[in-house]
MARPAGU-276930 format. One record per residue (C-alpha): x, y, z; residue number from 1. Coordinates in steps of 0.05 Angstrom, whole numbers, always signed. Each point is the difference from the previous one (the first is absolute). Example, Ala and Ser with C-alpha at 12.3 -4.5 7.8 and 13.67 -1.06 7.14 Angstrom:
REM MARPAGU-276930
node xx->+246	yy->-90	zz->+156	num->1
node xx->+27	yy->+69	zz->-13	num->2
//
This chain:
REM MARPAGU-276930
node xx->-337	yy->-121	zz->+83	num->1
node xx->+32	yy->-65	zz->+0	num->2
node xx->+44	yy->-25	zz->+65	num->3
node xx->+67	yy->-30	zz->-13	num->4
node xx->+33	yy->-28	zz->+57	num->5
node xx->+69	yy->-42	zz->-5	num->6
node xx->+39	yy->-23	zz->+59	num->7
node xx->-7	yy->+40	zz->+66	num->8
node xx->-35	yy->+62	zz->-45	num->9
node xx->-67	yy->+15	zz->+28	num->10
node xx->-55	yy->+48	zz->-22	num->11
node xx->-55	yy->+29	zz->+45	num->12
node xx->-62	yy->+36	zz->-39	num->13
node xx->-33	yy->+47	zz->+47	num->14
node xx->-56	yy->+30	zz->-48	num->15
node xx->+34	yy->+36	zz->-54	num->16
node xx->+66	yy->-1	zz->+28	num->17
node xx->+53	yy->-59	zz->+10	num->18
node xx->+57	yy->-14	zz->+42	num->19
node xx->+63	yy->-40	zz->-36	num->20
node xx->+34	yy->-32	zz->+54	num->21
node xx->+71	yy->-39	zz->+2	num->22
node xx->+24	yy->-26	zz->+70	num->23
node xx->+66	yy->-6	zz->+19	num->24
node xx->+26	yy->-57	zz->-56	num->25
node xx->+75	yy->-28	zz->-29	num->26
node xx->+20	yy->+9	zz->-57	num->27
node xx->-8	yy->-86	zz->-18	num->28
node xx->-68	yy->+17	zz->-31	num->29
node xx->-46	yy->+54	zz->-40	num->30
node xx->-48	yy->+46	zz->+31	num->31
node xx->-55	yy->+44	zz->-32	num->32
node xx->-61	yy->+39	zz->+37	num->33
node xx->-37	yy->+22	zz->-71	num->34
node xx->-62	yy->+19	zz->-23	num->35
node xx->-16	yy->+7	zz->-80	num->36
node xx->-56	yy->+13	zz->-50	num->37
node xx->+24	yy->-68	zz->-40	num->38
node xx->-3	yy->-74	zz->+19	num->39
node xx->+43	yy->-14	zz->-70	num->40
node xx->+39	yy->+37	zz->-47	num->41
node xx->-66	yy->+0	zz->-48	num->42
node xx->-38	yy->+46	zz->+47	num->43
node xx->+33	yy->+57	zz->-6	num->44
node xx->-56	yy->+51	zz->-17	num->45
node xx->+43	yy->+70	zz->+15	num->46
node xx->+18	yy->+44	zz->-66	num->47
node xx->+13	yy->+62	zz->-5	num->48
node xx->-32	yy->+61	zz->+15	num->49
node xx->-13	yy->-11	zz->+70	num->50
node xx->+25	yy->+27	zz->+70	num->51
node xx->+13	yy->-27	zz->+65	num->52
node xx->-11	yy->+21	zz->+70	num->53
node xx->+33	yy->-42	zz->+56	num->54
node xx->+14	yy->+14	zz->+68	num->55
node xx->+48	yy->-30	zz->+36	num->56
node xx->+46	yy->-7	zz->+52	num->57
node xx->+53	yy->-56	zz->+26	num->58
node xx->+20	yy->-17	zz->+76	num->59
node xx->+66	yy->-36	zz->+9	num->60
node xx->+59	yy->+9	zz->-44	num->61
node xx->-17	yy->-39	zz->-68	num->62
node xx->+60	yy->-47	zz->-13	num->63
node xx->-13	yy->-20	zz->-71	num->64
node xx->-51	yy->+35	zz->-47	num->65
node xx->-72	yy->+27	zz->+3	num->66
node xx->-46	yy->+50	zz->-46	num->67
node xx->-57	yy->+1	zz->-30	num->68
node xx->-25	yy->+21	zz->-69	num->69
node xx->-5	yy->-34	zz->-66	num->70
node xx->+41	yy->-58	zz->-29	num->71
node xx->+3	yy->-55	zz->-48	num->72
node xx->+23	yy->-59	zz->+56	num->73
node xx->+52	yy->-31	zz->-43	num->74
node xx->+9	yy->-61	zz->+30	num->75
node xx->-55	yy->-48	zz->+39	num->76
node xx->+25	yy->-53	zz->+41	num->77
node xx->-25	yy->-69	zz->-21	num->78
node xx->-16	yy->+29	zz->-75	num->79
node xx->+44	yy->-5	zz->-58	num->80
node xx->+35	yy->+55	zz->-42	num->81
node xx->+26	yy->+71	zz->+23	num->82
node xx->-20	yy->+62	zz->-35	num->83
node xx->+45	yy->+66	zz->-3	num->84
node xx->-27	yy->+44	zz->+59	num->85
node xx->-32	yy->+63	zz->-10	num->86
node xx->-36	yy->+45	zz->+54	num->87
node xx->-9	yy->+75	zz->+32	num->88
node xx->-5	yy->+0	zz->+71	num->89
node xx->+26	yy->+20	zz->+64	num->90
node xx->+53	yy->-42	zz->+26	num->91
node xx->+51	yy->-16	zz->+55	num->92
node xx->+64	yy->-36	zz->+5	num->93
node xx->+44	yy->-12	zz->+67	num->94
node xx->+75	yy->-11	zz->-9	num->95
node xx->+31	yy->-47	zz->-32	num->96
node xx->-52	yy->+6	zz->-60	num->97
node xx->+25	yy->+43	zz->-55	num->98
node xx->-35	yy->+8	zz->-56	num->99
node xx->+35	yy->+67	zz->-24	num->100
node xx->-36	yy->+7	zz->-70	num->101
node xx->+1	yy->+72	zz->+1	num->102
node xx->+59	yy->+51	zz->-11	num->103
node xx->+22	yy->+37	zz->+72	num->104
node xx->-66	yy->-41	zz->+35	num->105
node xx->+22	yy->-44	zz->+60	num->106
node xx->-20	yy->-75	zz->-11	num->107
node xx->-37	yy->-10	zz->+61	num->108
node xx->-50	yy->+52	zz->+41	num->109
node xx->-66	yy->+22	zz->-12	num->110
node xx->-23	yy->+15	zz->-70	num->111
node xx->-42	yy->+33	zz->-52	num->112
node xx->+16	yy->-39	zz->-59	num->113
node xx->-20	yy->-35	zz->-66	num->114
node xx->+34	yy->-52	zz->-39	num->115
node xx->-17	yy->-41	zz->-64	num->116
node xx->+43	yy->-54	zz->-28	num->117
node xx->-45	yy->-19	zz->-55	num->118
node xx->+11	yy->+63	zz->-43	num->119
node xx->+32	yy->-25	zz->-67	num->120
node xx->+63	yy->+47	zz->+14	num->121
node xx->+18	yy->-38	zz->+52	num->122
node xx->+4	yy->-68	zz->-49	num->123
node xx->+40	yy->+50	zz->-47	num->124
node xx->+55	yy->+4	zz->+56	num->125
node xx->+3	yy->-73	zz->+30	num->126
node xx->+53	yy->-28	zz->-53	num->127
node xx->+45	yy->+60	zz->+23	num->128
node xx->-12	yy->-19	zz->+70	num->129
node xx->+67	yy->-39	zz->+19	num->130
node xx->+37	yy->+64	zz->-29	num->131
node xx->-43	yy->+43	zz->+37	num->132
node xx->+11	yy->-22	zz->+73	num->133
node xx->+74	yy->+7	zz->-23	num->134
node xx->-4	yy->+65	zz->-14	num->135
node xx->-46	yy->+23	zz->+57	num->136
node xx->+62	yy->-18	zz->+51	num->137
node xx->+35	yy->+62	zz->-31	num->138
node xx->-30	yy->+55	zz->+40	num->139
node xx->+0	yy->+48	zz->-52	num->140
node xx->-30	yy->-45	zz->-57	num->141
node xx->-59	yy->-20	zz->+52	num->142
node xx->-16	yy->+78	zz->+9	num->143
node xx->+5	yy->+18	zz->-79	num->144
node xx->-36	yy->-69	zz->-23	num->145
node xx->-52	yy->-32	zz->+54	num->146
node xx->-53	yy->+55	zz->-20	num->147
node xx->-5	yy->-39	zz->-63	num->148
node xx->-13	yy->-63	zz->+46	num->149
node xx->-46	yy->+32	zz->+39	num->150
node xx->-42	yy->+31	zz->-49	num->151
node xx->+4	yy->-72	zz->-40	num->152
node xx->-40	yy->-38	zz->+71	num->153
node xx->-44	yy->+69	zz->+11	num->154
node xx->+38	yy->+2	zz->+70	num->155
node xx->-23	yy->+64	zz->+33	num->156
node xx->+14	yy->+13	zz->+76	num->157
node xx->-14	yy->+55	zz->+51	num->158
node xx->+39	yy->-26	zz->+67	num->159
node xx->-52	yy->+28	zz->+68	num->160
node xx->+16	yy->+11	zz->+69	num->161
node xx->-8	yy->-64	zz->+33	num->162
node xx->-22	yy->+28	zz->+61	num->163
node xx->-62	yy->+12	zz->-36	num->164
node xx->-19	yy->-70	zz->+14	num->165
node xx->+5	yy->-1	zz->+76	num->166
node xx->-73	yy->+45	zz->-1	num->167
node xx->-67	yy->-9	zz->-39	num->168
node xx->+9	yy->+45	zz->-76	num->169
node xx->-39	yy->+1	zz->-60	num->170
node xx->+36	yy->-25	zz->-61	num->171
node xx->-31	yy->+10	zz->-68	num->172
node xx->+28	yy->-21	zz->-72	num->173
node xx->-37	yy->+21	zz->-70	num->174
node xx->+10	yy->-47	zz->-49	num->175
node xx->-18	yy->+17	zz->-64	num->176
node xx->+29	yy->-20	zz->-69	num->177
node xx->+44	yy->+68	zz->-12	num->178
node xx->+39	yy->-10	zz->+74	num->179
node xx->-14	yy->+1	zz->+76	num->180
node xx->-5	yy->+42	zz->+49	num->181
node xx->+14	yy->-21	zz->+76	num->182
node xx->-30	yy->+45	zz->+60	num->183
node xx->+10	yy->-1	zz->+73	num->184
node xx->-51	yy->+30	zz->+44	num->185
node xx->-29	yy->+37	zz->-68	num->186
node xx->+70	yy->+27	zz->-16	num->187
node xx->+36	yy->-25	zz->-63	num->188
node xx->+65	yy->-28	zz->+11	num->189
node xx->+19	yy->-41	zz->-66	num->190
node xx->-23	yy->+5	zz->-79	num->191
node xx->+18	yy->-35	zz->-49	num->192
node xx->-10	yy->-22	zz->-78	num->193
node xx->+11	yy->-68	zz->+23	num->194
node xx->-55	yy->-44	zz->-3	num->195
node xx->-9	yy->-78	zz->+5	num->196
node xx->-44	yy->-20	zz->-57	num->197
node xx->-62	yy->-50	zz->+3	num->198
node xx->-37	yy->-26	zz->+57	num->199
node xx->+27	yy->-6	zz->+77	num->200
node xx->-20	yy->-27	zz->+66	num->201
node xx->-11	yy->+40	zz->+64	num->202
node xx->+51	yy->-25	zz->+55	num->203
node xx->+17	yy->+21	zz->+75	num->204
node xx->+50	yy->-50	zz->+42	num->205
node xx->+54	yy->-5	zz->+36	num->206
node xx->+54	yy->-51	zz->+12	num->207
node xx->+66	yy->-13	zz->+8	num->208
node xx->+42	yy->-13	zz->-64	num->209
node xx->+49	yy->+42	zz->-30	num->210
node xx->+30	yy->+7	zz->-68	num->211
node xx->+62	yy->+27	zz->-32	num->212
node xx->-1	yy->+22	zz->-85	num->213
node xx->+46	yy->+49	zz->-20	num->214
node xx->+20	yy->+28	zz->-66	num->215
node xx->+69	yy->-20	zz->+15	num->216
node xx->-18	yy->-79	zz->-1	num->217
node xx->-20	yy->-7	zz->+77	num->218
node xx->-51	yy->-50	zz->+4	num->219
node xx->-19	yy->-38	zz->+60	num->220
node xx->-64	yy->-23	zz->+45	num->221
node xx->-16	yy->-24	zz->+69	num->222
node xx->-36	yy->+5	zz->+64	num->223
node xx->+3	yy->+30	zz->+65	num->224
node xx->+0	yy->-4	zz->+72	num->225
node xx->-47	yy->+45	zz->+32	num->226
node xx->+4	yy->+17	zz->+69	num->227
node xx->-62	yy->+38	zz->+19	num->228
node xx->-58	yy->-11	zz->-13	num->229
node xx->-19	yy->+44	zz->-67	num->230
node xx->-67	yy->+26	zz->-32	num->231
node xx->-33	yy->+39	zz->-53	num->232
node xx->-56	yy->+36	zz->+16	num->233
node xx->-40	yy->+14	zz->-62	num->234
node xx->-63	yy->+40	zz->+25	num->235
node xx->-40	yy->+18	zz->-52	num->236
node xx->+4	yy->-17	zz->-71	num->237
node xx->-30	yy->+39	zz->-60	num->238
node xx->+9	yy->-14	zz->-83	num->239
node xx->-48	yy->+37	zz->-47	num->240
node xx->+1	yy->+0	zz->-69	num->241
node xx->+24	yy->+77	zz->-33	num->242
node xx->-34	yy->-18	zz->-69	num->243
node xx->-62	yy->+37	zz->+15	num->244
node xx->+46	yy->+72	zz->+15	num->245
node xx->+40	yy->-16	zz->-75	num->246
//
């Protein structure tokens, strides 16, 4: 694994198993604690089928996001471009991020959850996007028409107890080409037909950013203060290839 760490984020291997550490910190600057399979976006070596096995834990309460699971890192800082994101992972987001992509799904929490802005239905919507936030404002419209949205960026969500996080679980995803399935502790608690095409990176961090999209034309991005000291504790990892079991 690869060690990422930006402003006060720290990241203690011990073994197989690392600590991802943020300090008490302002909101004037980014922080990130991460560990990854990928130095650059051109190492991503993940496809589909495959599963994997993390345990984890956190100590603190996490103001900003943290996760881990697979992802296409859309932007790098210091490199040019930005690519459409795409990834299937398990995630959390502290108030104020809301990213409320799914229908009757809070926008913040802990997740199950896949997402894939690259699939050409989504490019089939864009030019009606400025009359789409429009009509999203009207709740009724948002109910009736957002699953069209949210099937167009393969958006699927499952929201989990976010006291899960405070003790050590075993989360599990199944990626495969057909859908995903996420586990906790060996019990399934998400499918879905939704799945992220072509090659990802693995990712676990933490940090304290938050973002707000919304299908009613929400959009807005920042950093936090946090408080207490904050940590992800990812203690064993596990990814194996499912090709052999096809």
């Amino acid at each position: 694994m690869y060690i990422t760490q930006i402003g006060k984020g720290r990241v203690v291997q011990n073994g197989d198993s690392y600590r991802l550490d943020l300090p008490p910190v302002n909101r004037e600057r980014y922080h990130d604690a991460q560990i990854s399979s990928y130095q650059t976006r051109l190492d991503f070596s993940f496809t589909p089928p495959l599963r994997m096995t993390v345990r984890a834990y956190t100590e603190g309460m996490i103001q900003g996001t943290a996760g881990f699971g697979f992802w296409n890192h859309p932007y790098v800082p210091g490199e040019r471009g930005f690519r459409l994101p795409k990834a299937v992972w398990f995630f959390f987001s502290s108030p104020p991020n809301n990213m409320a992509l799914a229908l009757n799904v809070a926008g913040n929490g802990w997740k199950a959850a896949t997402f894939d802005a690259t699939r050409w239905q989504f490019f089939a919507l864009l030019p009606t996007a400025p009359l789409g936030f429009l009509m999203m404002r009207v709740p009724a419209l948002y109910r009736r028409l957002w699953p069209i949205g949210q099937r167009a960026i393969g958006v699927s969500e499952h929201l989990l107890d976010s006291a899960l996080l405070t003790q050590s679980h075993d989360y599990a995803l199944e990626w495969r080409k057909d859908g995903v399935a996420f586990a906790v502790d060996g019990v399934t608690v998400h499918e879905t037909p939704c799945s992220p095409r072509g090659s990802l990176g693995f990712i676990a961090w933490v940090d304290n950013q938050y973002a707000v999209i919304t299908p009613q034309g929400s959009f807005g991005f920042g950093l936090l203060d946090v408080p207490q000291a904050q940590s992800l504790i990812v203690e064993q990892i596990k990814i194996e290839s499912l090709k052999d079991n096809i």
